[in-house]
Structures are given as structure tokens and as C-alpha cells.
Backbone as JSON, one array per atom type, in Angstrom:
{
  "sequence": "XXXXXXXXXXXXXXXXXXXXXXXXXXXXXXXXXXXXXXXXXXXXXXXXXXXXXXXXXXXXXXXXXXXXXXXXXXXXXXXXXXXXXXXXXXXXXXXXXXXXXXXXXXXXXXXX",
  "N": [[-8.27, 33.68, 20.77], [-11.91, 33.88, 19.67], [-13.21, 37.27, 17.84], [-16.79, 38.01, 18.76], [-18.33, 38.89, 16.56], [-16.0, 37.37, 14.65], [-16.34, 34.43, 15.55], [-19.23, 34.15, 15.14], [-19.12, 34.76, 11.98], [-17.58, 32.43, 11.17], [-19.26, 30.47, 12.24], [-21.66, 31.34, 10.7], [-20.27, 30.43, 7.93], [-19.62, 27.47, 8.11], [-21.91, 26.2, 8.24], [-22.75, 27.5, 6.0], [-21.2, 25.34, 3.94], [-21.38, 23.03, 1.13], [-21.8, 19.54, 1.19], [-19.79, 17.16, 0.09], [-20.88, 15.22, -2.72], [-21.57, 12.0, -3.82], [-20.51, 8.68, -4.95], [-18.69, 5.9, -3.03], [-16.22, 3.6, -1.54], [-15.67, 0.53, 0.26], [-13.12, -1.74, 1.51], [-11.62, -4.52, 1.94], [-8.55, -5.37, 2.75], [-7.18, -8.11, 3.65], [-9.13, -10.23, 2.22], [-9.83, -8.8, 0.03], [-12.63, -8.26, -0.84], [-15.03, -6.01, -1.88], [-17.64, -3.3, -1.11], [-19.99, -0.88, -1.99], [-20.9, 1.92, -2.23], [-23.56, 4.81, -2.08], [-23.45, 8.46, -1.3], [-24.87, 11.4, 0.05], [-23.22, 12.83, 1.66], [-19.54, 12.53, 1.46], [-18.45, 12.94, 3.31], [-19.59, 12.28, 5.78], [-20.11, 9.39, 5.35], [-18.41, 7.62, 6.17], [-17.89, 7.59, 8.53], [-20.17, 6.85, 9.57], [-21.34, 5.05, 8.31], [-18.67, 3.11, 9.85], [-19.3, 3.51, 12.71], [-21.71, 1.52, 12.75], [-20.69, -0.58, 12.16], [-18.67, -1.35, 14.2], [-20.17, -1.14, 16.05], [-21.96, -3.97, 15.48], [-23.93, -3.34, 14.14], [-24.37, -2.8, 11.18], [-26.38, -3.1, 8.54], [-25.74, -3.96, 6.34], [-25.16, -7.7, 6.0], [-22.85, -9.34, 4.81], [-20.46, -7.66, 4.8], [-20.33, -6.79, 7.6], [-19.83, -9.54, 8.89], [-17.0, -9.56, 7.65], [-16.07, -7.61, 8.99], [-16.44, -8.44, 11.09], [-14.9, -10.14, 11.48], [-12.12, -9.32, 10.98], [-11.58, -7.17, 11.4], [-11.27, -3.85, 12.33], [-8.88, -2.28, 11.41], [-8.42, -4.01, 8.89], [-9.82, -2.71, 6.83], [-10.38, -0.34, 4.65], [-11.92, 2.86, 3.4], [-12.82, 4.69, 0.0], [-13.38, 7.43, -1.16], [-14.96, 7.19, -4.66], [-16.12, 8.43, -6.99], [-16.73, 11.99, -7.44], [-19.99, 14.17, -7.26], [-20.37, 16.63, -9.38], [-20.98, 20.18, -7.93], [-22.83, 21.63, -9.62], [-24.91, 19.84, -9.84], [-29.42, 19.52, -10.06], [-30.76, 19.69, -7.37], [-33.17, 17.81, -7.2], [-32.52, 15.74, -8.99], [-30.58, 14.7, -7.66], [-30.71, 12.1, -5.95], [-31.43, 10.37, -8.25], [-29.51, 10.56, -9.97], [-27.19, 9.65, -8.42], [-27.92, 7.28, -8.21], [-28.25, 5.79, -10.46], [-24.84, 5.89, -10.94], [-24.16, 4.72, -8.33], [-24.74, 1.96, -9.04], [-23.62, 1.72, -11.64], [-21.01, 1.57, -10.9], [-20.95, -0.49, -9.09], [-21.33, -2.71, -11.27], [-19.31, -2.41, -12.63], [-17.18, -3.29, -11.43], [-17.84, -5.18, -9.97], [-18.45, -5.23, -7.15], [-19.99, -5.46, -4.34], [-23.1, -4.54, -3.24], [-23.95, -1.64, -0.88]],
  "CA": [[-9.68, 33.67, 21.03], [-12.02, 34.98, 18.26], [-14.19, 38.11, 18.71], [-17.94, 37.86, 18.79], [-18.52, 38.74, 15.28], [-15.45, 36.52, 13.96], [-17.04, 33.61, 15.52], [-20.97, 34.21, 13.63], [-18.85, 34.32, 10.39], [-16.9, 31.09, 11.07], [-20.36, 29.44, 11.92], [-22.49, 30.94, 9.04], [-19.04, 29.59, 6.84], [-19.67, 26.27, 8.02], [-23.38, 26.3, 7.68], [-23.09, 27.3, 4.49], [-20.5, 24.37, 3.5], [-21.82, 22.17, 0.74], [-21.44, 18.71, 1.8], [-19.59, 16.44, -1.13], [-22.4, 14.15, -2.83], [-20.85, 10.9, -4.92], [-19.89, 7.25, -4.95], [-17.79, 5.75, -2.03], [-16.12, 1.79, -1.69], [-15.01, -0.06, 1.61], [-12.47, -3.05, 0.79], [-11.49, -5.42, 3.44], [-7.1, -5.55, 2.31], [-7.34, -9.66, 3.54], [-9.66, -11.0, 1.44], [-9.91, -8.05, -1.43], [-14.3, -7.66, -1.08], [-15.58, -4.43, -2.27], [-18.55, -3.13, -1.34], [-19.85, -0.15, -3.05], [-22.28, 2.41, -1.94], [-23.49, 6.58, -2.54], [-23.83, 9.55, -0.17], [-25.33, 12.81, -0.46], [-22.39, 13.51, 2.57], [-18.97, 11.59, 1.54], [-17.2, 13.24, 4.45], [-20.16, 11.45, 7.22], [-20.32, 7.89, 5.23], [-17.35, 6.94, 6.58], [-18.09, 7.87, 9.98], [-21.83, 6.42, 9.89], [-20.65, 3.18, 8.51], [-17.45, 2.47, 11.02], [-20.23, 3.28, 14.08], [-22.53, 1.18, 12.96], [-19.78, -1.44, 11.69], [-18.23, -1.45, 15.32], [-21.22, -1.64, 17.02], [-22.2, -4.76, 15.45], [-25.17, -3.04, 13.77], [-24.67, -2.8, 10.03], [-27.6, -3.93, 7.82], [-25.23, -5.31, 5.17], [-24.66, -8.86, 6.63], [-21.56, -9.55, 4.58], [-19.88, -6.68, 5.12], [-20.71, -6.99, 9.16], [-19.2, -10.48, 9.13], [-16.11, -9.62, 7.14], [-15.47, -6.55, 9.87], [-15.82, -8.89, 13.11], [-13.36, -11.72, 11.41], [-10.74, -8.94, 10.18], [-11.61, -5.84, 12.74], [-11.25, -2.5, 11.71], [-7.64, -2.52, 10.78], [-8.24, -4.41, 7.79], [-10.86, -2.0, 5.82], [-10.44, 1.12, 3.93], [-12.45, 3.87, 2.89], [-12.42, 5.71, -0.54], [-14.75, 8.08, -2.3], [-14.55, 6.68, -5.86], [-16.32, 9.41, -7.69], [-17.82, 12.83, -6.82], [-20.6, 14.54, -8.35], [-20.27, 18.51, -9.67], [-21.45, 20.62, -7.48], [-24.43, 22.23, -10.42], [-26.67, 19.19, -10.08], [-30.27, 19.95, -9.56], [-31.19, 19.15, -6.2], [-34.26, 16.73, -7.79], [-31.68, 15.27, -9.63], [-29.43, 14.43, -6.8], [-31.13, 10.83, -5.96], [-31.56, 9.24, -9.05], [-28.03, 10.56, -10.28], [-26.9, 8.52, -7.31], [-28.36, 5.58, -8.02], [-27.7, 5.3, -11.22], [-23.7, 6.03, -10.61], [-23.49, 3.19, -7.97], [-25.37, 0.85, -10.18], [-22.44, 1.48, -12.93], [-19.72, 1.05, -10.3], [-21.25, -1.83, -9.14], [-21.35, -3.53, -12.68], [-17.97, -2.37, -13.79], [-16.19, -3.7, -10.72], [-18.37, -6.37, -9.17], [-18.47, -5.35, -5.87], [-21.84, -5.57, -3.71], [-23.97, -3.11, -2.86], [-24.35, -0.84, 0.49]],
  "C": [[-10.38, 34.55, 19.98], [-13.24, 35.98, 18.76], [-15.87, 37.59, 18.39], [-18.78, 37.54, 17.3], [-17.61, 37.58, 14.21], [-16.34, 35.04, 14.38], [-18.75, 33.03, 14.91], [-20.09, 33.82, 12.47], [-18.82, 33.23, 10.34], [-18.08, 30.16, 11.23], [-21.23, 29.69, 10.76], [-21.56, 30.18, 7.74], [-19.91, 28.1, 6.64], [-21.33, 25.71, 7.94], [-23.56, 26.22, 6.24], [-22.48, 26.55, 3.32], [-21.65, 23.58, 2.48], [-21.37, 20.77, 0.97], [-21.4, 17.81, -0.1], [-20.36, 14.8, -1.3], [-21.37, 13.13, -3.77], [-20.7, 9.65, -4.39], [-18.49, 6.95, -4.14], [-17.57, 4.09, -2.38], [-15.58, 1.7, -0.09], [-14.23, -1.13, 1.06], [-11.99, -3.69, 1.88], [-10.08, -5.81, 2.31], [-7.37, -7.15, 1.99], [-8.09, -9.83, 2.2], [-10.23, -10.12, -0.1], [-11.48, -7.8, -1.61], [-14.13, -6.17, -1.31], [-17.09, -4.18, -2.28], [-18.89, -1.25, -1.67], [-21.39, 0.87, -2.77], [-22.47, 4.01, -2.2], [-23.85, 7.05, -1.11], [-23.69, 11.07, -0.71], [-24.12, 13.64, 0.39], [-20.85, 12.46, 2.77], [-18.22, 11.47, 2.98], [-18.01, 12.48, 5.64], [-20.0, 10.26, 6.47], [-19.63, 7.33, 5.74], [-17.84, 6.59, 7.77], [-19.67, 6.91, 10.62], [-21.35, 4.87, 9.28], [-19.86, 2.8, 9.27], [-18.27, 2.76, 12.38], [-20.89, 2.17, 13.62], [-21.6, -0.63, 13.05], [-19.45, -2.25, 13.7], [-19.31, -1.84, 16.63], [-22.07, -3.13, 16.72], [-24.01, -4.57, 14.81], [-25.35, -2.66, 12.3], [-25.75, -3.84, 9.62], [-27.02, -4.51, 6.89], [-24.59, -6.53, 5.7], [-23.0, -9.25, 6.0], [-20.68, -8.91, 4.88], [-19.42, -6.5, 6.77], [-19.45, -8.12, 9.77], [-17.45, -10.23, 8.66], [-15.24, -8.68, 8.28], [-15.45, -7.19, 11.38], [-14.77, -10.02, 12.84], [-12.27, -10.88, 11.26], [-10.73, -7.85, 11.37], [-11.11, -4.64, 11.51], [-10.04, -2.29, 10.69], [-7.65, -2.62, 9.18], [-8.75, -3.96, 6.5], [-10.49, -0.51, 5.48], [-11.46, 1.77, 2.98], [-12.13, 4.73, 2.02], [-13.15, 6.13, -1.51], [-14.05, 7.89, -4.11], [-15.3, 8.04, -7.41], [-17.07, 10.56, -7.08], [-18.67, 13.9, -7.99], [-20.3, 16.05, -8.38], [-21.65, 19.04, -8.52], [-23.14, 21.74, -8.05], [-25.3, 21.54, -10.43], [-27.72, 19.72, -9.09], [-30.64, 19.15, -8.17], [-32.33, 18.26, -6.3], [-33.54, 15.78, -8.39], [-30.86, 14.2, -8.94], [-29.57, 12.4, -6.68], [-30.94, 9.87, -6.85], [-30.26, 9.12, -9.51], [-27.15, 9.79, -9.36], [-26.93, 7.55, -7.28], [-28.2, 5.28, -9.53], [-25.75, 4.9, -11.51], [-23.66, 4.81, -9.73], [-24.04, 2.54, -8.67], [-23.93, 0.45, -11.15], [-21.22, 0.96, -11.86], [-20.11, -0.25, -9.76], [-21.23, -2.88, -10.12], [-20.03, -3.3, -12.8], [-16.81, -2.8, -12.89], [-16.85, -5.26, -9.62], [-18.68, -6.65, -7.94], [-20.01, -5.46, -5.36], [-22.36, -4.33, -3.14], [-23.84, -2.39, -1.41], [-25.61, -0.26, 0.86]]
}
């Protein structure tokens, strides 16, 4: 059990976690799709796509369809690049969107 003060640290710690910003893919094994999307938080995309996935509430229609013919099983999650932790926080967005843009072109997959 931790004392009073160990527990403050362990939450200002995790407070003060930077959350890893970069380029993520989903691939459905069966049929080999790739779709191809960014997050300012790689460690929630996962998590915020497979709820929404499961619930039958993703906004990418292909992607949606490919996860109620194959089910969960068949899809994997993997952060494909991450950005340095010195970019300017103004920065963060467009550096984002230009990065999936290129992975999108240089592999063909579809957008998120």
C-alpha cells in the first residue's frame, strides 16, 4: 500500500506523461487493406478505434464493413512512425497531416 505522499508523486508522474504523437495503420490479415491514420495519443487510437469499431460506429465505412465480415480477430494495430518529442506544439497538426499524407502515398492505403 503506498503512503499518502508516494501516491501524489505517482499521480503528478502520470499527469505529467507526454502522450506519444505519430502515424498509426490497422490491416485486416484476410484480405491485406491498410488503412492509415495520425494521433496526437498513439497509446488511446487503438482503444478509440476498436470501441467505436465494435460498436458498429466507425465513420470510415470501409473499414466498418471489413471489421463486421472478419471481426476483431482479423485486424492489427501498429504505430508506423512517431514524432520527436521537441516539436512545437503549433506545429503538432500540420506535422501530422502532412506525415499521414506521405504514408498514405507511399503505401496506398486509405485514410482514417
Amino acid at each position: 500500500m503506498l503512503s499518502k505522499d508516494e501516491r501524489k508523486e505517482a499521480i503528478r508522474k502520470f499527469k505529467e506523461r507526454k502522450p506519444l504523437l505519430g502515424i498509426f495503420a490497422v490491416r485486416c490479415a484476410p484480405t491485406g487493406r491498410l488503412w492509415i491514420g495520425s494521433s496526437r495519443n498513439l497509446g488511446a487510437a487503438k482503444n478509440r478505434i476498436w470501441f467505436c469499431l465494435s460498436h458498429g460506429s466507425h465513420s470510415g465505412k470501409s473499414l466498418q464493413e471489413e471489421w463486421n465480415t472478419h471481426g476483431e480477430s482479423a485486424f492489427h494495430y501498429e504505430a508506423l512512425e512517431k514524432l520527436p518529442d521537441d516539436v512545437h506544439p503549433l506545429a503538432i497538426s500540420g506535422l501530422l497531416q502532412e506525415k499521414r499524407k506521405q504514408w498514405i502515398a507511399q503505401t496506398g492505403a486509405e485514410p482514417l
